[in-house]
N, CA, C and O atoms as a Maestro MAE file, in Angstrom:
{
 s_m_m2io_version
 :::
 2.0.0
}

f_m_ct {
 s_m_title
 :::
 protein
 m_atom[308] {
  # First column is atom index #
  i_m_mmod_type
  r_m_x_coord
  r_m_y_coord
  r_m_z_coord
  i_m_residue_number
  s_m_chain_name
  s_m_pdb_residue_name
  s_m_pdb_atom_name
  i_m_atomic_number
  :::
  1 25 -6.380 -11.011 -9.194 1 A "UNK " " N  " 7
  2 3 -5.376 -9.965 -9.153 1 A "UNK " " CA " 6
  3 2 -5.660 -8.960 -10.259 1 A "UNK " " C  " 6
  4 15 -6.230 -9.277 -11.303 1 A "UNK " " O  " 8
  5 25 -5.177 -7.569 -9.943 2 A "UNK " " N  " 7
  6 3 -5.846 -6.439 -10.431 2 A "UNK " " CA " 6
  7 2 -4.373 -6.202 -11.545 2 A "UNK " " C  " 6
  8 15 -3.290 -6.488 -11.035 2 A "UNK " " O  " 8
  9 25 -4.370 -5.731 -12.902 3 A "UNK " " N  " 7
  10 3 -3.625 -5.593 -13.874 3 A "UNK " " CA " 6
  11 2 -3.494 -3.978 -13.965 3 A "UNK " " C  " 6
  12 15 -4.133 -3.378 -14.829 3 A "UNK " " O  " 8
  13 25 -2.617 -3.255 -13.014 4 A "UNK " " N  " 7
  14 3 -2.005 -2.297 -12.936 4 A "UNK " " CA " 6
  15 2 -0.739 -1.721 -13.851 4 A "UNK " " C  " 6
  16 15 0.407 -2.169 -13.886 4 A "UNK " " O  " 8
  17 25 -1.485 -0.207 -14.827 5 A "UNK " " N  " 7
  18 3 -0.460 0.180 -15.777 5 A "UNK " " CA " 6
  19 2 0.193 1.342 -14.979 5 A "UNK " " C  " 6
  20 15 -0.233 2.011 -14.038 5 A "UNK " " O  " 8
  21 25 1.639 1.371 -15.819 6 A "UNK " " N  " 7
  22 3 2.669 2.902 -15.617 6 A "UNK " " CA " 6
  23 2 1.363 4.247 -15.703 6 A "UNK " " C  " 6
  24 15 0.564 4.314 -16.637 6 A "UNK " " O  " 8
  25 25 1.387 5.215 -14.542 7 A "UNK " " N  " 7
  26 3 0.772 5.958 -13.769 7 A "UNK " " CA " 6
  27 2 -0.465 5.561 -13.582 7 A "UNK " " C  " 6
  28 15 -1.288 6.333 -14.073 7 A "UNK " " O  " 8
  29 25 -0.930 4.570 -13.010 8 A "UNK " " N  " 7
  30 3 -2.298 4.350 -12.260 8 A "UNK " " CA " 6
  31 2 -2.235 5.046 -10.747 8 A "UNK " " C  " 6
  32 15 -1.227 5.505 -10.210 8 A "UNK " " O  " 8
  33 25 -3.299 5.010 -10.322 9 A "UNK " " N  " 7
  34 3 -3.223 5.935 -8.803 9 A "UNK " " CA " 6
  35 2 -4.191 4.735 -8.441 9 A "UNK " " C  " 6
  36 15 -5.256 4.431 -8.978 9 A "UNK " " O  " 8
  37 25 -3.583 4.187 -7.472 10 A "UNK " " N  " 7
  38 3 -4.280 3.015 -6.280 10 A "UNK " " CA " 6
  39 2 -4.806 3.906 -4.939 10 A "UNK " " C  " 6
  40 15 -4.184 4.935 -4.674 10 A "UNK " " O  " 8
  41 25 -5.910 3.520 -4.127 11 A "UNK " " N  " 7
  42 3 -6.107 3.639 -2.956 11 A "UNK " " CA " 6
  43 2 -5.928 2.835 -2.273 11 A "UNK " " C  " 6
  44 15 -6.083 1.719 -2.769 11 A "UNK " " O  " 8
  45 25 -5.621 2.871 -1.181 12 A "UNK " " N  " 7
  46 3 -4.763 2.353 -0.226 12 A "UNK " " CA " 6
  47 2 -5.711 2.527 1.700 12 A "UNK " " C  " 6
  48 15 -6.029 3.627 2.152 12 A "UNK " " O  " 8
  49 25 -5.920 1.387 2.345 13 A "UNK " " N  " 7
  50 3 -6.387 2.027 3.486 13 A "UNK " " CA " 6
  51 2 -5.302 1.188 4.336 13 A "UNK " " C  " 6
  52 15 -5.593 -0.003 4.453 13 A "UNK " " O  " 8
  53 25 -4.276 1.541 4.860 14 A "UNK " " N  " 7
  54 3 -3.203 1.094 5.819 14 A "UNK " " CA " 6
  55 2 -3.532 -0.056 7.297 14 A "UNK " " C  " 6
  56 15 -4.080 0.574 8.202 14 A "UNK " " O  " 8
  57 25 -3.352 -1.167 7.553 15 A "UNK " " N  " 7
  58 3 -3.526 -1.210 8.630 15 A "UNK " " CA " 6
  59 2 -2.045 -1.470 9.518 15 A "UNK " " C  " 6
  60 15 -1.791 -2.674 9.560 15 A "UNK " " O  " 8
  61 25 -1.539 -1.047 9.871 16 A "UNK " " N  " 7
  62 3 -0.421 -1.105 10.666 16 A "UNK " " CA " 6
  63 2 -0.846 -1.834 12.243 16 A "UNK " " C  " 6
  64 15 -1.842 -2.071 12.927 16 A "UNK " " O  " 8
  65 25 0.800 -2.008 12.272 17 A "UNK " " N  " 7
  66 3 0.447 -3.176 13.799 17 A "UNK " " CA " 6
  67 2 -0.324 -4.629 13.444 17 A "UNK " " C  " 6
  68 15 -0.946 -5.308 14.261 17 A "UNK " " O  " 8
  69 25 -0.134 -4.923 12.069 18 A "UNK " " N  " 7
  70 3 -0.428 -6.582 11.702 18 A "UNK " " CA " 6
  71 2 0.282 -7.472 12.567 18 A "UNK " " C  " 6
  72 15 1.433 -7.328 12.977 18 A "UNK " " O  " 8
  73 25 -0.611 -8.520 12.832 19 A "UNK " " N  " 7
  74 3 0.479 -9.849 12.585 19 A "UNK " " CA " 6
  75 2 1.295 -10.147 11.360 19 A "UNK " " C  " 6
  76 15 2.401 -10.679 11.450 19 A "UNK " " O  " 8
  77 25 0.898 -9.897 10.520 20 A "UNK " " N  " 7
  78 3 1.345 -10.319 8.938 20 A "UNK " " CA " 6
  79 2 1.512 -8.957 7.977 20 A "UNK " " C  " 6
  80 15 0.800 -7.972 8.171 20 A "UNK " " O  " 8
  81 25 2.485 -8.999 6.962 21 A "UNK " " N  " 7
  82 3 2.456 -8.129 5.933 21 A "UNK " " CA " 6
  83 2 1.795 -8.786 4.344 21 A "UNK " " C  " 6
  84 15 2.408 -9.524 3.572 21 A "UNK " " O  " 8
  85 25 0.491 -8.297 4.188 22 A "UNK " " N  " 7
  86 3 -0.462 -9.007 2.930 22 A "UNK " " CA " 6
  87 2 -0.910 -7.601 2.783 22 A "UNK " " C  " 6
  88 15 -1.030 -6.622 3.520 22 A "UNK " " O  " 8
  89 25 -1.149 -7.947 1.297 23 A "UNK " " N  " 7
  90 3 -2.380 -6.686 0.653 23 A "UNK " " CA " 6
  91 2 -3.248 -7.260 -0.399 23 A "UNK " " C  " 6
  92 15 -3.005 -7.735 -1.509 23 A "UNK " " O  " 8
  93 25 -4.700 -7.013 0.509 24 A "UNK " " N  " 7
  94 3 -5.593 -7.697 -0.208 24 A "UNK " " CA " 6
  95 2 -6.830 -6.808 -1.133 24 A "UNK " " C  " 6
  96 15 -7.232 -5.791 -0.566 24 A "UNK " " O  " 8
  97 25 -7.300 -7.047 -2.173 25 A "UNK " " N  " 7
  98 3 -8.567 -6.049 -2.971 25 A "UNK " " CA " 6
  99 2 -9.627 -6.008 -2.405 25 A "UNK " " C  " 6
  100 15 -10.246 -6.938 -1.887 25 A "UNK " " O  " 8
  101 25 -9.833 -5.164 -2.459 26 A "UNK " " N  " 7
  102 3 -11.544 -4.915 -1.477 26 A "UNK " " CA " 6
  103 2 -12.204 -4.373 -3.047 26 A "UNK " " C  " 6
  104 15 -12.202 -3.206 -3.438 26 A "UNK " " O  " 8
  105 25 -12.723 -5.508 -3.753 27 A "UNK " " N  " 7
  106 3 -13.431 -4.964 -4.726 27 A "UNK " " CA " 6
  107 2 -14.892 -3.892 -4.266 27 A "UNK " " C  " 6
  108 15 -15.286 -3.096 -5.118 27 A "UNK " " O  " 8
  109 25 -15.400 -3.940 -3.295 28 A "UNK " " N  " 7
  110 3 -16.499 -3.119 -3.091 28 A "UNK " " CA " 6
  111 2 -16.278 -1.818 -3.098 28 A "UNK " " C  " 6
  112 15 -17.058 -1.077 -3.697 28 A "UNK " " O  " 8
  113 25 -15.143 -1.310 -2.412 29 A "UNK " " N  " 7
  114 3 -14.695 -0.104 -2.402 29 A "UNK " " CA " 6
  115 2 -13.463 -0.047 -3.190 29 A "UNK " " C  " 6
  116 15 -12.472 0.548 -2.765 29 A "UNK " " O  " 8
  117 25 -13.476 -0.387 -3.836 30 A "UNK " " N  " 7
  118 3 -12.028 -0.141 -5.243 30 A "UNK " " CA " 6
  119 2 -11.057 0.071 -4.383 30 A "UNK " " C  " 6
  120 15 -10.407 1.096 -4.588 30 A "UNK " " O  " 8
  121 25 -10.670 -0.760 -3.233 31 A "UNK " " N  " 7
  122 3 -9.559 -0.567 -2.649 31 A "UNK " " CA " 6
  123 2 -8.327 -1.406 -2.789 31 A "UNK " " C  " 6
  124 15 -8.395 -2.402 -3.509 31 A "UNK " " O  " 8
  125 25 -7.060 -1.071 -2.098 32 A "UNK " " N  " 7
  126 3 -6.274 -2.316 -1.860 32 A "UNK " " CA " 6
  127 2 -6.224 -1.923 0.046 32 A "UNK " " C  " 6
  128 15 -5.865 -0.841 0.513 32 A "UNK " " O  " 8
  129 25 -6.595 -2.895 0.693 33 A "UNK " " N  " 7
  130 3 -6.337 -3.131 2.104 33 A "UNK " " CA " 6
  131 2 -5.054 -3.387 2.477 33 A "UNK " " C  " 6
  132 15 -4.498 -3.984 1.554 33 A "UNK " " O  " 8
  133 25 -4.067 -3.152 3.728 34 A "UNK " " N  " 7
  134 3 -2.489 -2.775 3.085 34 A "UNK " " CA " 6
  135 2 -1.935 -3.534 4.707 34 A "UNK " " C  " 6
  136 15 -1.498 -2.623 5.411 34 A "UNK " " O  " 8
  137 25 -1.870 -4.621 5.281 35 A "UNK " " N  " 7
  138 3 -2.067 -5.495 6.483 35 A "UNK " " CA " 6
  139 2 -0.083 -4.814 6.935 35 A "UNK " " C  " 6
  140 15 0.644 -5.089 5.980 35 A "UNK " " O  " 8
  141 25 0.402 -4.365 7.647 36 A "UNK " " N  " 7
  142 3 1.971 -4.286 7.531 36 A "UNK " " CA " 6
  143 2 2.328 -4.507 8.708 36 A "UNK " " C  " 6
  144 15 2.044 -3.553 9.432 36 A "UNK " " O  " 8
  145 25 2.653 -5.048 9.050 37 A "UNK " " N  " 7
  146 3 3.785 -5.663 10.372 37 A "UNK " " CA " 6
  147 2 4.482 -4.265 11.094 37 A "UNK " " C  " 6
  148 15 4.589 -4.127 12.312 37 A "UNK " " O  " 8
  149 25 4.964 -3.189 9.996 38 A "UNK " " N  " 7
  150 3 6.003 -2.079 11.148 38 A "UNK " " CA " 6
  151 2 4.815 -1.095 11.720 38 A "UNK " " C  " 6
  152 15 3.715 -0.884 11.209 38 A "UNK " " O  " 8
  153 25 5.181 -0.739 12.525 39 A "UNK " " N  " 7
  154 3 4.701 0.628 13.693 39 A "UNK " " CA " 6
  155 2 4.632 2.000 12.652 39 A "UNK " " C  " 6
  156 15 5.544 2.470 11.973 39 A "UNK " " O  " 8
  157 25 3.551 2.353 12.751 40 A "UNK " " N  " 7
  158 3 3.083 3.872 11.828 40 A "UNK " " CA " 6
  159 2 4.218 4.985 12.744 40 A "UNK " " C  " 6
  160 15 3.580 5.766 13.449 40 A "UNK " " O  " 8
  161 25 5.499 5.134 12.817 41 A "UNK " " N  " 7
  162 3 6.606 5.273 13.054 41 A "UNK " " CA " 6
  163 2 7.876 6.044 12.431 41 A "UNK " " C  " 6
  164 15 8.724 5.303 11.933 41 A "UNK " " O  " 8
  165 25 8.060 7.073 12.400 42 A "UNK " " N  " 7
  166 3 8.957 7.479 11.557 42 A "UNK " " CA " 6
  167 2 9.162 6.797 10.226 42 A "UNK " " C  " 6
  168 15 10.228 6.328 9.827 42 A "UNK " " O  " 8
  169 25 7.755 6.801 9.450 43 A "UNK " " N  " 7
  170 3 7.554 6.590 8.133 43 A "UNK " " CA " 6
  171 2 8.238 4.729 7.552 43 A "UNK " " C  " 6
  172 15 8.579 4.485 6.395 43 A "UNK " " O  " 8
  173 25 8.276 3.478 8.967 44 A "UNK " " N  " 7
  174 3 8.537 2.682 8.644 44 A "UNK " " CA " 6
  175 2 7.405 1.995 8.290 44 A "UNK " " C  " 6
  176 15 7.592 0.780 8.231 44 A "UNK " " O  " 8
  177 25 5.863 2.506 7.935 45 A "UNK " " N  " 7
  178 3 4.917 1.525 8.129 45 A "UNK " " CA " 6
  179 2 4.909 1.967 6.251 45 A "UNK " " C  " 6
  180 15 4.410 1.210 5.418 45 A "UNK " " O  " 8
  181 25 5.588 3.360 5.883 46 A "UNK " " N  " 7
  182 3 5.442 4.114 4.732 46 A "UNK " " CA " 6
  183 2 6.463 2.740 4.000 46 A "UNK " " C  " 6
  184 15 6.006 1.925 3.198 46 A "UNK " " O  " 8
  185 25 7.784 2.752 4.466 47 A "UNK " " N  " 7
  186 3 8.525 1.993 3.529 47 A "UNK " " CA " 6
  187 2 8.055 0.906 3.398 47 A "UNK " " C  " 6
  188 15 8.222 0.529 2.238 47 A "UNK " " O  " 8
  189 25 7.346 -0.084 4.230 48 A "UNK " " N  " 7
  190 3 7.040 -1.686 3.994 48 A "UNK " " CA " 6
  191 2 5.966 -1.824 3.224 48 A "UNK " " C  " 6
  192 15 5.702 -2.934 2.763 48 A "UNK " " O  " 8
  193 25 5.102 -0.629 2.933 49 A "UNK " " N  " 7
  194 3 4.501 -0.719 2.148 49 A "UNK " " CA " 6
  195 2 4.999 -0.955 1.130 49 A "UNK " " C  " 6
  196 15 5.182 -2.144 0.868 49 A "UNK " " O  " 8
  197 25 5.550 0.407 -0.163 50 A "UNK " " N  " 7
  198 3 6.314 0.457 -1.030 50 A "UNK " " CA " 6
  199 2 6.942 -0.897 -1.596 50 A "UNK " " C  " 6
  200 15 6.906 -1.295 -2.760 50 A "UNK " " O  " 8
  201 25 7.673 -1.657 -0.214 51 A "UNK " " N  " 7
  202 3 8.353 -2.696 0.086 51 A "UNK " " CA " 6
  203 2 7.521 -3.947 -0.905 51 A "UNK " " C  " 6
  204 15 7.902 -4.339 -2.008 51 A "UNK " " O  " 8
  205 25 6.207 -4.450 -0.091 52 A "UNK " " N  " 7
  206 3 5.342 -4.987 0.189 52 A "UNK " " CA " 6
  207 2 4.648 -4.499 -1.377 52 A "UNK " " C  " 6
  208 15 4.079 -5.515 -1.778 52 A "UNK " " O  " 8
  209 25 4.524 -3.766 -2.058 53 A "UNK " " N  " 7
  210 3 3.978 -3.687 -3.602 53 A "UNK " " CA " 6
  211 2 4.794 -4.291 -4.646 53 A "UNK " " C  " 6
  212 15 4.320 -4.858 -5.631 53 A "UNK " " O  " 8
  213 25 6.374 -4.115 -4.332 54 A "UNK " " N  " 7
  214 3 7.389 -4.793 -5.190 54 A "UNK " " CA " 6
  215 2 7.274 -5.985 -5.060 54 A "UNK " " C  " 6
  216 15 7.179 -6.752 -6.018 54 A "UNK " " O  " 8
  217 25 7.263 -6.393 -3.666 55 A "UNK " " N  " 7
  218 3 7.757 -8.076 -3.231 55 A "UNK " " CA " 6
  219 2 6.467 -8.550 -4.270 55 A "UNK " " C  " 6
  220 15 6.424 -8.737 -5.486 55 A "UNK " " O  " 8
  221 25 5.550 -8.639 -3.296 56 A "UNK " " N  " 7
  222 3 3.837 -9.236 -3.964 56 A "UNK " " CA " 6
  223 2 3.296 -9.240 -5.335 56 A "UNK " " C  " 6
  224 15 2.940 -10.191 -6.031 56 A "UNK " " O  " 8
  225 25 3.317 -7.397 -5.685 57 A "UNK " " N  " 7
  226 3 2.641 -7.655 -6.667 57 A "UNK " " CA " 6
  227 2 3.843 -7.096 -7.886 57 A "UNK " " C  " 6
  228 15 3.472 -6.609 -8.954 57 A "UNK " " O  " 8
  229 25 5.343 -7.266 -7.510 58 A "UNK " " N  " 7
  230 3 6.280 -6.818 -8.947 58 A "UNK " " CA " 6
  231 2 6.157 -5.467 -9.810 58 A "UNK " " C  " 6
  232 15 6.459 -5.089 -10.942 58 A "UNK " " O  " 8
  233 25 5.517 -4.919 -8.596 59 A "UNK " " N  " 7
  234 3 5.415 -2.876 -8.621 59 A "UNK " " CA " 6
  235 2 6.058 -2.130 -8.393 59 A "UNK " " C  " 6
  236 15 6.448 -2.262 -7.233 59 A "UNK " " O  " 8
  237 25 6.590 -1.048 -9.018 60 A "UNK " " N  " 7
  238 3 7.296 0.332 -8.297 60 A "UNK " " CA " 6
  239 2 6.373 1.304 -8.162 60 A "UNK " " C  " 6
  240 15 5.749 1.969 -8.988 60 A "UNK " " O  " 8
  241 25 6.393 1.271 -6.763 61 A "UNK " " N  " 7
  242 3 5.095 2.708 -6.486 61 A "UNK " " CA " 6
  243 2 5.920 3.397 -6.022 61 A "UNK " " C  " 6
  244 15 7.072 3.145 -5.669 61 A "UNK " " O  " 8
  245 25 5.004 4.831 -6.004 62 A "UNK " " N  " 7
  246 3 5.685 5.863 -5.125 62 A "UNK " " CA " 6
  247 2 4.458 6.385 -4.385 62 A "UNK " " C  " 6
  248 15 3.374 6.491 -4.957 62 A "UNK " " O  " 8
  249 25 4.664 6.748 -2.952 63 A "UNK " " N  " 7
  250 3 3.404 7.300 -1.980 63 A "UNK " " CA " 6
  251 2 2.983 8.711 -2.508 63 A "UNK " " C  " 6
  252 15 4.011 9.387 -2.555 63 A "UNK " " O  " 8
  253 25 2.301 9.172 -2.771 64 A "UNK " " N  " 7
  254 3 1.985 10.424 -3.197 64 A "UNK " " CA " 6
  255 2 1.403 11.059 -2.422 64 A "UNK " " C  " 6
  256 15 1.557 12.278 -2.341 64 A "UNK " " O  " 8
  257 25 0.358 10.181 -1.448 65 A "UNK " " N  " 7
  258 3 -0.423 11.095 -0.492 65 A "UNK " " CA " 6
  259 2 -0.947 10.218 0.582 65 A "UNK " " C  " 6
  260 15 -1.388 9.094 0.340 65 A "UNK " " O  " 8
  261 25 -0.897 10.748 1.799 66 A "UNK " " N  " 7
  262 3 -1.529 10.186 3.124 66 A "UNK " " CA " 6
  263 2 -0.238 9.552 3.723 66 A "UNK " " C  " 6
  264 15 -0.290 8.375 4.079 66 A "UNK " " O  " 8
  265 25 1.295 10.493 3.898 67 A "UNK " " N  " 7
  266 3 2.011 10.397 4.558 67 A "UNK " " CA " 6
  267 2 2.043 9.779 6.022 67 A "UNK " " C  " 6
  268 15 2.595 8.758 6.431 67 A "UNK " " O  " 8
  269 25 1.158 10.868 6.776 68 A "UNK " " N  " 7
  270 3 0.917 10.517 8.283 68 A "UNK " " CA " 6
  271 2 -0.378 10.141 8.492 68 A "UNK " " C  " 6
  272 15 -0.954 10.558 9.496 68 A "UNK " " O  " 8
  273 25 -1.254 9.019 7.279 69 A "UNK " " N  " 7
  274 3 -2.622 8.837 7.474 69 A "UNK " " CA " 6
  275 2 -2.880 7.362 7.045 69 A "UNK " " C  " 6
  276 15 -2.246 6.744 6.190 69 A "UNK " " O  " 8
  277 25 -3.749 6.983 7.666 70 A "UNK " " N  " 7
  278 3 -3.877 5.166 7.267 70 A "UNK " " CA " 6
  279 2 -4.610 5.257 5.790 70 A "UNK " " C  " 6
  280 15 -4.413 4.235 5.133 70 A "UNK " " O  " 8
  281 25 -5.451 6.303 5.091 71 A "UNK " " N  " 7
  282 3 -5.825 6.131 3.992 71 A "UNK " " CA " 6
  283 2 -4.821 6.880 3.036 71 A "UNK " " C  " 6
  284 15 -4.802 8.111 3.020 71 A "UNK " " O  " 8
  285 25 -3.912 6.060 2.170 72 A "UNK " " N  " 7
  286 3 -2.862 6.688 1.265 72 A "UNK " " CA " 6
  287 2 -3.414 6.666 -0.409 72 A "UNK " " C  " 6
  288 15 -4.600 6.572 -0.724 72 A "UNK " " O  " 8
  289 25 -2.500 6.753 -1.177 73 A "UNK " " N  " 7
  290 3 -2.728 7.170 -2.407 73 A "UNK " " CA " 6
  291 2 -1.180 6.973 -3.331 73 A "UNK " " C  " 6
  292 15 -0.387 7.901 -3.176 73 A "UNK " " O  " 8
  293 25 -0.660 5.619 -4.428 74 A "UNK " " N  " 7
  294 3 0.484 5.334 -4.611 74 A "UNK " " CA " 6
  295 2 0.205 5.264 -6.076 74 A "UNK " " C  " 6
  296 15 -0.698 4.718 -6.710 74 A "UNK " " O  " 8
  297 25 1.584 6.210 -6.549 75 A "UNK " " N  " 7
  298 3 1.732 5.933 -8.419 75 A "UNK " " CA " 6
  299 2 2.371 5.155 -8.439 75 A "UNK " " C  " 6
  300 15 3.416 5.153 -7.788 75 A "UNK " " O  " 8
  301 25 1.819 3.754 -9.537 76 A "UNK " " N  " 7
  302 3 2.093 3.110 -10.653 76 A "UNK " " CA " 6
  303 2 3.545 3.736 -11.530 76 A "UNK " " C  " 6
  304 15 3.449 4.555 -12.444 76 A "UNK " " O  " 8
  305 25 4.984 3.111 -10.989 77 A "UNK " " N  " 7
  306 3 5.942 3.630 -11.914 77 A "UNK " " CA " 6
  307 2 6.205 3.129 -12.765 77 A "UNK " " C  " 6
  308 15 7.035 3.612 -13.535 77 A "UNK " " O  " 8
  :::
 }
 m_bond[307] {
  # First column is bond index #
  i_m_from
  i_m_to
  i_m_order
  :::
  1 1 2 1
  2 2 3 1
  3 3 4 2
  4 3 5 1
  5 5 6 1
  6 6 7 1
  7 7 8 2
  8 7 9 1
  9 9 10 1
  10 10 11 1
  11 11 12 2
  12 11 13 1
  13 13 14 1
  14 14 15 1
  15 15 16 2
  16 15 17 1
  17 17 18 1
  18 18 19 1
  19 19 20 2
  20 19 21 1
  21 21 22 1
  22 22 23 1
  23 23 24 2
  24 23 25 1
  25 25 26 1
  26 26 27 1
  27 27 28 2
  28 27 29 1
  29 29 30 1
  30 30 31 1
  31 31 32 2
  32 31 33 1
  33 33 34 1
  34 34 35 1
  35 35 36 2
  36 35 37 1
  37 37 38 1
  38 38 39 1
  39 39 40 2
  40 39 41 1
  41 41 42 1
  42 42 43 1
  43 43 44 2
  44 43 45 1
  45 45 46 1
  46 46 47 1
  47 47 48 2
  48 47 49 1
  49 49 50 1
  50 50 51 1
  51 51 52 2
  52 51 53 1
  53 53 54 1
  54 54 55 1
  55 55 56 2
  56 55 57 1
  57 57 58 1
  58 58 59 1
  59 59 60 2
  60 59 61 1
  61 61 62 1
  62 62 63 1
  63 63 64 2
  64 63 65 1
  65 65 66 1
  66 66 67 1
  67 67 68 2
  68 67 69 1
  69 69 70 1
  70 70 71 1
  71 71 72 2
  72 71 73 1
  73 73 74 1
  74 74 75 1
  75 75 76 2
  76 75 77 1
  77 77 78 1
  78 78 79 1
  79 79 80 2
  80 79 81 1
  81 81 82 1
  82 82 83 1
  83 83 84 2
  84 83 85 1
  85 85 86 1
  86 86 87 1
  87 87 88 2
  88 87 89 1
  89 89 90 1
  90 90 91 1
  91 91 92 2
  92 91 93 1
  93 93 94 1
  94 94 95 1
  95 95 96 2
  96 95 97 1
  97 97 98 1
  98 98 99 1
  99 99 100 2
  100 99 101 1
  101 101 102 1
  102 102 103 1
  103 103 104 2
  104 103 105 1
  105 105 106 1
  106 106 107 1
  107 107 108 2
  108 107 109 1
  109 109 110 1
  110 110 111 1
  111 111 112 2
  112 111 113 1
  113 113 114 1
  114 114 115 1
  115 115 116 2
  116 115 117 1
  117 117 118 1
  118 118 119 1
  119 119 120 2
  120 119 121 1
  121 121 122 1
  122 122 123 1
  123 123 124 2
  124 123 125 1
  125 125 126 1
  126 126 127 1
  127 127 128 2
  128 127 129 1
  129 129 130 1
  130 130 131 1
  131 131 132 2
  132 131 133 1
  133 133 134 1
  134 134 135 1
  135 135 136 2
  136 135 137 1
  137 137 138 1
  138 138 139 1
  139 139 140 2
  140 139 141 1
  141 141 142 1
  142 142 143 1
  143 143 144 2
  144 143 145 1
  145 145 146 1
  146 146 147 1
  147 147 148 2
  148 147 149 1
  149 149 150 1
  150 150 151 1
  151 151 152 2
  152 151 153 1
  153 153 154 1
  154 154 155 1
  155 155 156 2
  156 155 157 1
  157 157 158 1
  158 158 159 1
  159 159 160 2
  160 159 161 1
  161 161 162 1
  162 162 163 1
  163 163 164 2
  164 163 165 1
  165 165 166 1
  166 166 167 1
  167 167 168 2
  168 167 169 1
  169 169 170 1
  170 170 171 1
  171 171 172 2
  172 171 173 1
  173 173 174 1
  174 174 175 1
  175 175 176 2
  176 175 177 1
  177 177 178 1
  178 178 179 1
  179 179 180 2
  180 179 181 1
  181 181 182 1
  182 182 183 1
  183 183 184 2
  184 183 185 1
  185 185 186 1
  186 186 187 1
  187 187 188 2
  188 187 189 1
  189 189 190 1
  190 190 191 1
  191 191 192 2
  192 191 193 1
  193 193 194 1
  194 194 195 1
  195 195 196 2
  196 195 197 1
  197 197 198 1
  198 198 199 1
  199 199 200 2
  200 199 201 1
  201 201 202 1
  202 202 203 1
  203 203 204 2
  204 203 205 1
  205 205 206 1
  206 206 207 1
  207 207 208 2
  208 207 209 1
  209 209 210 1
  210 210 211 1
  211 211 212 2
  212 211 213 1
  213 213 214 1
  214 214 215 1
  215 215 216 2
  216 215 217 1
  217 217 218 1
  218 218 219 1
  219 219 220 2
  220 219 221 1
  221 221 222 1
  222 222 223 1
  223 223 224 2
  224 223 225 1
  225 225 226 1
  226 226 227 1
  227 227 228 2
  228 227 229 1
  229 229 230 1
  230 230 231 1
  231 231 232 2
  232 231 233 1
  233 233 234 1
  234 234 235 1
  235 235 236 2
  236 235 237 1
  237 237 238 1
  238 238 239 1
  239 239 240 2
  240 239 241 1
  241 241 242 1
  242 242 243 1
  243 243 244 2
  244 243 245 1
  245 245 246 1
  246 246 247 1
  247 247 248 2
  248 247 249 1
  249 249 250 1
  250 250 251 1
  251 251 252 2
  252 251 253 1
  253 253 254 1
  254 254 255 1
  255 255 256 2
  256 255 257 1
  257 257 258 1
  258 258 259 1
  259 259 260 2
  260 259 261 1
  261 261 262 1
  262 262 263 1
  263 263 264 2
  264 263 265 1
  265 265 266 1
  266 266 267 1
  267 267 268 2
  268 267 269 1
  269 269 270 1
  270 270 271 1
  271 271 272 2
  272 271 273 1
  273 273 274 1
  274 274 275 1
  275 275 276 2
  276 275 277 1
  277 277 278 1
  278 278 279 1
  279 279 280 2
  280 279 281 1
  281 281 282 1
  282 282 283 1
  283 283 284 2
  284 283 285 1
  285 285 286 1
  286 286 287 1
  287 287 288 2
  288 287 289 1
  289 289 290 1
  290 290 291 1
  291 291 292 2
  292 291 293 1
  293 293 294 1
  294 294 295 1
  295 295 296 2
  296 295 297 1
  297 297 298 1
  298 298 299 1
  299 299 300 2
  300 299 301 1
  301 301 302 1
  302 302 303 1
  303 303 304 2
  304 303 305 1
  305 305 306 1
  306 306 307 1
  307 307 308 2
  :::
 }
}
């Protein structure tokens, strides 16, 4: 597990329509892979994320970028 400070900027590549809600490190590409259970949907695949950073990893993010896009971009609050 990756030791994330107040304003870090994570990348993010979304997969929506999971079986499961997990987010796993893709150390090769400095990513976090983002697995979410809701429908890319009037921004419910946006909240379970957010959701899904608190539950797991005890984060307050905020989405900053890639609203309507599977590759996003979230500050470290």
């Amino acid at each position: 597990m990756r030791d994330f400070k107040s304003q870090d900027i994570i990348e993010i590549r979304a997969k929506p329509n999971s079986s499961k809600s997990l987010l796993i490190f893709d150390d090769e590409n400095n990513m976090v892979i983002a697995f979410l259970h809701s429908v890319p949907d009037n921004g419910k695949a946006n909240t379970e994320l957010v959701k899904l950073f608190k539950k797991q990893l005890k984060l307050r993010v905020e989405l900053i970028k890639g609203f309507k896009s599977r590759d996003k971009k979230v500050l470290v609050l």
